[in-house]
N, C-alpha and C positions, 0 to 999 in steps of 0.2 A: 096644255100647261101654260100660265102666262107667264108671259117673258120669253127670251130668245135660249135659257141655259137649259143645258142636255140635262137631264134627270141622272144623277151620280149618287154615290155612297160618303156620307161626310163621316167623320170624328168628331166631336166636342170634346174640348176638356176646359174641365172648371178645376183652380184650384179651390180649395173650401176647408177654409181651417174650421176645425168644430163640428164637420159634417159625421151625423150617424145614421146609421143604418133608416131610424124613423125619419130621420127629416130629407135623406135622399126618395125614399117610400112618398112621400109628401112630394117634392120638388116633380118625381117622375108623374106621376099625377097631374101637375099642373103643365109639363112638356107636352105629356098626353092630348091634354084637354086643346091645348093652343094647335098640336100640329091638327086634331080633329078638325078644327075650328076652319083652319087655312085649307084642309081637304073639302071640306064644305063649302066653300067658298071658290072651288076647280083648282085647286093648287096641287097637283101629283106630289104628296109629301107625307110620309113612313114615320116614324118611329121606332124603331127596331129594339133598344134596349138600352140599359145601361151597364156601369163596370164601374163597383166599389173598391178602389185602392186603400184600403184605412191607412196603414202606415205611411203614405204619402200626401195624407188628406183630398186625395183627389178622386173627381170622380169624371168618367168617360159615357157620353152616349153617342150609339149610331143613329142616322136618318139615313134614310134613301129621298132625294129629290133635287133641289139647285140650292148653292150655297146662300143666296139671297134667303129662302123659304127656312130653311134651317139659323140662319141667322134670326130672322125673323119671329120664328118661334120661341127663343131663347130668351128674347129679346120677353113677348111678351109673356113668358112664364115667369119673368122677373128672377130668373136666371143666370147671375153675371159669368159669363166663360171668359175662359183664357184666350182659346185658338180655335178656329174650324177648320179643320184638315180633310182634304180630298179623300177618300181612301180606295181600297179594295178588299172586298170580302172572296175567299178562296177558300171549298171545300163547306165542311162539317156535313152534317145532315142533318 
């Protein structure tokens, strides 16, 4: 993986007034396409999913990879976020 960062589980959150159900459909598509883009390129970097808040207009995705690669996808899905947060995923199946 380039660069010296340990391959971690991030957070995003985007606040997003106005965001609905179609345009987050849309926006995850172009996350998709970017973190594909940067795997291609040997970057060890996930997309895991995201998390519709409507009442809050926000919307939440996970990556697995280094916070730079996660940034940087965001960045070019033209996806303005709030914060990328470290995280831990624990359990489900």
């Amino acid at each position: 993986m380039p660069g010296c960062d340990e391959s971690r589980s991030y957070l995003v959150e985007y606040y997003w007034p106005g965001v609905s159900e179609q345009k987050l459909v849309a926006a995850a598509r172009q996350i998709q396409r970017a973190a594909e883009d940067l795997r291609g390129r040997g970057h060890d970097l996930r997309f895991i999913g995201s998390i519709f808040v409507p009442i809050d207009e926000t919307v939440f995705c996970l990556f697995d990879g280094t916070e730079a690669d996660v940034r940087s996808v965001s960045e070019q899905a033209r996806v303005p976020f709030e914060r990328i947060l470290e995280s831990l995923r624990i359990g489900g199946g």
